[in-house]
PAZAPA-4460 file (N, C-alpha, C; in steps of 0.05 Angstrom, whole numbers, plus 32768, in hexadecimal, padded with zeros to 4 digits):
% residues 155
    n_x    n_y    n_z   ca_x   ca_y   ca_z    c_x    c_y    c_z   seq   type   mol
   892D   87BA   8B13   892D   87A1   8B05   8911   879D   8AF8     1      X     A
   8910   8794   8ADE   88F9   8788   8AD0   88F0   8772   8ACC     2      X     A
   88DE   876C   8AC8   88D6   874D   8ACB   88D2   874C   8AAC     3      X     A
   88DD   8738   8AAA   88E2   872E   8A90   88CA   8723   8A83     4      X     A
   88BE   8721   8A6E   8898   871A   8A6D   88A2   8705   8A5B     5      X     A
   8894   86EB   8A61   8892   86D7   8A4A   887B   86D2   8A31     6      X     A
   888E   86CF   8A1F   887C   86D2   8A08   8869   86BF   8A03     7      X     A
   8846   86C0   89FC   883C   86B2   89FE   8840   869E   89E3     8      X     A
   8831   8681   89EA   8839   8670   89DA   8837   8678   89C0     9      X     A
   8821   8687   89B5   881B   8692   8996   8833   869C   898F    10      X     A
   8841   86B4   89A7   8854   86C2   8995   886A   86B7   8997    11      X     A
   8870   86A3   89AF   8888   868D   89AE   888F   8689   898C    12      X     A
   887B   8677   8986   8871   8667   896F   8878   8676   8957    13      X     A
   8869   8695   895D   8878   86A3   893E   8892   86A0   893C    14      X     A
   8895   86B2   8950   88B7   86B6   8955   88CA   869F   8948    15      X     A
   88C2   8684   894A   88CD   866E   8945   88D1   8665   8929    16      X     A
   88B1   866C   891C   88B1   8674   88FF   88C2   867F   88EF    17      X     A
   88BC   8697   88FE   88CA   86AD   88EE   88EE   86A2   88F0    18      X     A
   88EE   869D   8908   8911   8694   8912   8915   8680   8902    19      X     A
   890C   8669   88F2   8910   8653   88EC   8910   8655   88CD    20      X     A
   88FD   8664   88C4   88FC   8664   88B2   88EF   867F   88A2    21      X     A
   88F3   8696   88AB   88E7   86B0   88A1   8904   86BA   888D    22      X     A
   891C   86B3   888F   892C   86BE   887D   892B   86A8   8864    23      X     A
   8922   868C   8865   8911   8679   8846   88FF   8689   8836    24      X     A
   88E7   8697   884B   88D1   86A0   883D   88D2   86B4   883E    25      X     A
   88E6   86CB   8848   88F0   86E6   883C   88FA   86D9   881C    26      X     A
   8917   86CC   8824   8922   86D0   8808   8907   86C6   87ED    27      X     A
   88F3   86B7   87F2   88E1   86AE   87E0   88D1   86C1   87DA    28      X     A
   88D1   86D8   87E8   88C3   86EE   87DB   88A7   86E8   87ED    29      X     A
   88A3   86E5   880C   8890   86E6   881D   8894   86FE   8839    30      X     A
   8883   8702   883E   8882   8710   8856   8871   870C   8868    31      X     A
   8879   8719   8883   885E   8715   889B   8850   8720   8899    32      X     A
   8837   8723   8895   881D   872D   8892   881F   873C   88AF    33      X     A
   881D   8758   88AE   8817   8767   88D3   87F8   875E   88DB    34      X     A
   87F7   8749   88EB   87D9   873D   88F1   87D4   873C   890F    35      X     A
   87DB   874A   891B   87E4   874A   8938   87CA   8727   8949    36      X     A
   87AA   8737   893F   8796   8723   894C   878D   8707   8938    37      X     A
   87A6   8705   892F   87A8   86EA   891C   87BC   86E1   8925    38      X     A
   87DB   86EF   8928   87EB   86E5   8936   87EC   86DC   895B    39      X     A
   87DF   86EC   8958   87D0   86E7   898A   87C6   86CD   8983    40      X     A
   87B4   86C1   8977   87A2   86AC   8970   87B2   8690   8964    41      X     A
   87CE   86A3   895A   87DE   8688   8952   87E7   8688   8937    42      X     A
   87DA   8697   8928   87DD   868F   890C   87EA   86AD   88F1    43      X     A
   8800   86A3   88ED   8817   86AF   88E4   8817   86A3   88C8    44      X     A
   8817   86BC   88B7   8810   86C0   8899   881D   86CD   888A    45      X     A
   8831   86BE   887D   883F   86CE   885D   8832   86CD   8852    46      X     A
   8835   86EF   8845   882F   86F1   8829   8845   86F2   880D    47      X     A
   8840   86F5   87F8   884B   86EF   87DE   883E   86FB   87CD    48      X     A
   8842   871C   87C4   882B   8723   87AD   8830   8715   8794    49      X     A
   8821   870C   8784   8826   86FF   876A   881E   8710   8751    50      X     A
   881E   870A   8741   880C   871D   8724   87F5   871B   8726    51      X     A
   87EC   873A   871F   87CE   8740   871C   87C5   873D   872E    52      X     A
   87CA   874B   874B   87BC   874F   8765   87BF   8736   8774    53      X     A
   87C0   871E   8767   87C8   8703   877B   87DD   86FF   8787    54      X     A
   87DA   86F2   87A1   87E9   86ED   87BB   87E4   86CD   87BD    55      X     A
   87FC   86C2   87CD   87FE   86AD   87D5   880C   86B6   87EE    56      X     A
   8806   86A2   87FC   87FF   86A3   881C   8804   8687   8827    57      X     A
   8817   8683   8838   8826   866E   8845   8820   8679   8862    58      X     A
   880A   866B   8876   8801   866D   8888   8807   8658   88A1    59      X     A
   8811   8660   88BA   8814   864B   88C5   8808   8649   88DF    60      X     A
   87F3   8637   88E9   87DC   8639   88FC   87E4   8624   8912    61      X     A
   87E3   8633   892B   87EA   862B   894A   87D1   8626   894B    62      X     A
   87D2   8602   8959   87C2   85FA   896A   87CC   85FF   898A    63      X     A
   87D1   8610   899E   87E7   8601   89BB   87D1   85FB   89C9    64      X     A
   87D7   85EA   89D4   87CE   85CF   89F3   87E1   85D7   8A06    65      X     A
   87D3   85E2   8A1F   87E1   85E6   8A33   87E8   85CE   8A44    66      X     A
   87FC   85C1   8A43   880A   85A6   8A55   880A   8592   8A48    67      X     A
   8804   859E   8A2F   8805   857C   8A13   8811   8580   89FC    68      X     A
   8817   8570   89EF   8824   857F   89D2   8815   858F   89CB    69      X     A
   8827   85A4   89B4   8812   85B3   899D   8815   85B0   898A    70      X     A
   8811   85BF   8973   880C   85B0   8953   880A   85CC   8947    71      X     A
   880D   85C6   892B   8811   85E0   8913   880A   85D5   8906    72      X     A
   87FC   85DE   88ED   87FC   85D7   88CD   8802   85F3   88C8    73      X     A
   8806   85E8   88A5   880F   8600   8890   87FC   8604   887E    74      X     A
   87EC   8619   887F   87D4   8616   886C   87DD   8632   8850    75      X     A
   87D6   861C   883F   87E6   8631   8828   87C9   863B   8816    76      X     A
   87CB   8655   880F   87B4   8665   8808   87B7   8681   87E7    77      X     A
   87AE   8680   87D1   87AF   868F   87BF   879F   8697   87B9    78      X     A
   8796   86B1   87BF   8779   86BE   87AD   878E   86DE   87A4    79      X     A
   8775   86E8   8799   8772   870A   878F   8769   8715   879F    80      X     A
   877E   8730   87A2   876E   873F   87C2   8784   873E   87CD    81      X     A
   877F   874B   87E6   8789   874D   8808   877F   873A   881A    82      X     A
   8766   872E   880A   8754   8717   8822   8769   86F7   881D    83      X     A
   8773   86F1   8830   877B   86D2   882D   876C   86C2   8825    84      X     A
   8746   86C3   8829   8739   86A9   8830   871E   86C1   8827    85      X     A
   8720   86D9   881E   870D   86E7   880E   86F5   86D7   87F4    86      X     A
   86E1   86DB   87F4   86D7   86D0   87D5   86E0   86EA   87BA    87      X     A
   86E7   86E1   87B3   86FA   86F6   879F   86F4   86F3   8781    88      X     A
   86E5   86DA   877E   86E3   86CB   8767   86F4   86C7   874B    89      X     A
   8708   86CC   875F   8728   86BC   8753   8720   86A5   8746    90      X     A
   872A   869E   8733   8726   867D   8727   8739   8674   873B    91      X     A
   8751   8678   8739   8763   866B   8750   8767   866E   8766    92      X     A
   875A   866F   8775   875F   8675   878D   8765   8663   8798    93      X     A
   8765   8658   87B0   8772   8645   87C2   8779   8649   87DA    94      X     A
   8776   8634   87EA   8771   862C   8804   8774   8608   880B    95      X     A
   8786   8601   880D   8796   85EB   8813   87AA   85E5   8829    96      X     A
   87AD   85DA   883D   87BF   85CD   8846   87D5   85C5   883E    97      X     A
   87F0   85C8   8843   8801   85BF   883E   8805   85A4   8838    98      X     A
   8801   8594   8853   87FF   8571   884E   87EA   8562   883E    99      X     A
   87D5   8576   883A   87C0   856C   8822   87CB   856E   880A   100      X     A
   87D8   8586   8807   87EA   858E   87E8   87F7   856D   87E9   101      X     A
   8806   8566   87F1   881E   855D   87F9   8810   853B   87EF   102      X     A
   87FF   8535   8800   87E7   851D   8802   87E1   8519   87E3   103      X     A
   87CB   8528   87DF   87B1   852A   87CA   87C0   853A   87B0   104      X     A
   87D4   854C   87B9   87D5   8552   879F   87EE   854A   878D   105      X     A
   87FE   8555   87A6   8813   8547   8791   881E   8520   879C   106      X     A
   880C   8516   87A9   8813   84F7   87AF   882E   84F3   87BD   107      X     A
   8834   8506   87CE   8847   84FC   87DB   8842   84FC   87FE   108      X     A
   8840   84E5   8803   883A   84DD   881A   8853   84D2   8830   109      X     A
   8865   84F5   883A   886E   84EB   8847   8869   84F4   8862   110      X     A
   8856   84FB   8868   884D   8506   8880   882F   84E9   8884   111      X     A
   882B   84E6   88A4   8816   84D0   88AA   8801   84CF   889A   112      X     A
   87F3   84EA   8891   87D9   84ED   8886   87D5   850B   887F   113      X     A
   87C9   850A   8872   87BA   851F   8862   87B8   853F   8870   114      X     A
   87A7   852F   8881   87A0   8547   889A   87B7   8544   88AE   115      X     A
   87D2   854C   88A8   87E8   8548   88BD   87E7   8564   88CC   116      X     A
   87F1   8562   88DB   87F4   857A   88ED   8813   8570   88FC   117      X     A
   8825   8586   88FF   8840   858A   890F   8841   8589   8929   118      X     A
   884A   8571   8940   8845   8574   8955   8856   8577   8963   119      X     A
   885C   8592   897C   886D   858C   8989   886E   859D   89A9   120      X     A
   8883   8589   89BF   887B   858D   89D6   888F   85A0   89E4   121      X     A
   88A9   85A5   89D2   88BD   85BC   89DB   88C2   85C9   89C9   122      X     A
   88D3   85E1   89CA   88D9   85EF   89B9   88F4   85E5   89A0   123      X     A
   88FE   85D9   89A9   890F   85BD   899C   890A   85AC   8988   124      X     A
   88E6   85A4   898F   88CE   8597   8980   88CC   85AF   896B   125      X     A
   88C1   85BF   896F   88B8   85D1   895F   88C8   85DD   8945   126      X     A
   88E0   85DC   894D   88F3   85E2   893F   8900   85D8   8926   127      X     A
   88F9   85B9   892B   88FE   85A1   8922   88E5   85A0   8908   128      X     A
   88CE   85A3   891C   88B9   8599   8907   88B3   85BA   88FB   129      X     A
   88BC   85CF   88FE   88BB   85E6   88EB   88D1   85E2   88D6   130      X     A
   88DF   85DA   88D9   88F1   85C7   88C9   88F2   85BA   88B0   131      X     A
   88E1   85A4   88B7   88D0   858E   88A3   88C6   85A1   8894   132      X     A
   88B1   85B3   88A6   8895   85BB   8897   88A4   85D0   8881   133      X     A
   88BB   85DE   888C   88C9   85ED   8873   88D2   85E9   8866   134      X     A
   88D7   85CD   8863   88E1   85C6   8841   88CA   85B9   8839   135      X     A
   88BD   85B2   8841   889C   85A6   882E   8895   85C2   8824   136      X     A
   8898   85D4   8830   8880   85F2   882B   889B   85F8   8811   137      X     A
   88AF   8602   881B   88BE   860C   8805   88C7   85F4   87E8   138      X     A
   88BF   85DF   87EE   88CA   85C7   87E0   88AD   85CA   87CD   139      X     A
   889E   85C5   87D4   8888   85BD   87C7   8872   85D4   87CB   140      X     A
   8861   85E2   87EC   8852   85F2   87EF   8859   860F   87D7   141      X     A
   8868   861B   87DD   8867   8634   87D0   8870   863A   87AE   142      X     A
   887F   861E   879F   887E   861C   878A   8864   8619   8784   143      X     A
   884F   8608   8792   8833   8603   8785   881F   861C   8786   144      X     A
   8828   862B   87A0   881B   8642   87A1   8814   8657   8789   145      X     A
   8834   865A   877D   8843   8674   876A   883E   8664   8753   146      X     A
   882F   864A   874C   8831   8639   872D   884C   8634   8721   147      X     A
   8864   8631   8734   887B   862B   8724   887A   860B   872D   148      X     A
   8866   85FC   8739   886B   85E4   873A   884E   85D8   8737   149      X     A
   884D   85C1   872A   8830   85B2   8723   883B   8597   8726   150      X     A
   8824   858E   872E   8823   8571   873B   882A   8559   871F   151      X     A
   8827   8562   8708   8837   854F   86E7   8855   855B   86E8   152      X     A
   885D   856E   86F6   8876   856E   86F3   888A   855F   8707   153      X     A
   8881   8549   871F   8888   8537   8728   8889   851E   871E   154      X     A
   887C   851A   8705   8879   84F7   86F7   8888   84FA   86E3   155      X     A
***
């Protein structure tokens, strides 16, 4: 008999991603980045090659609290390169938050604040608020990523 090993919270967490929403950001033309000591640490990263060497990058970062809630954000990212967060001296590059996009850029405030973060205490929670966060990212995050959506084409 084997003992069955439980997955730690990081890879819980992917797994959940990817389960919830990895066949959205397959069909959008994203993939998992193989990051093994980015994913141990929590943080799970599509990519999207674009024209002319650019990538957009839909990132999603584990805070876990052992015996308290935890929390996610979606941090969305575009440069030139292989580097996510490289100096590349891309004119465009980028490094934004999801709920800041959401906040500041394009004025829609339906999350508490700016700096929101996803909180949750079961896997039920999590599921729920991967949920939300996947139609804000595919609704609004990854059109702004790829330039098929600008914040004048909401008024």
């Amino acid at each position: 008999m084997t003992a069955q090993t439980k997955p730690t919270p990081q890879a819980f967490f992917g797994s959940m991603v990817e389960t919830v929403l990895g066949q959205a950001l397959t069909a959008s033309g994203y993939t998992l980045e193989n990051a093994p000591m980015h994913q141990m640490r929590g943080m799970f990263r599509y990519v999207k090659p674009l024209a002319d060497e650019v990538n957009a990058y839909a990132e999603f970062q584990l805070l876990y609290y052992q015996g308290s809630p935890s929390r996610f954000r979606v941090n969305l990212l575009r440069n030139k390169g292989n580097d996510a967060r490289g100096r590349s001296g891309y004119a465009d590059q980028l490094e934004i938050t999801l709920s800041v996009l959401l906040w500041d850029v394009f004025g829609v405030q339906q999350l508490d604040t700016a700096e929101y973060w996803w909180t949750f205490a079961n896997p039920q929670q999590l599921g729920a608020a991967l949920m939300e966060a996947g139609k804000l990212l595919i609704g609004f995050g990854l059109p702004y990523l790829e330039g098929t959506l600008k914040p004048e084409d909401l008024r």
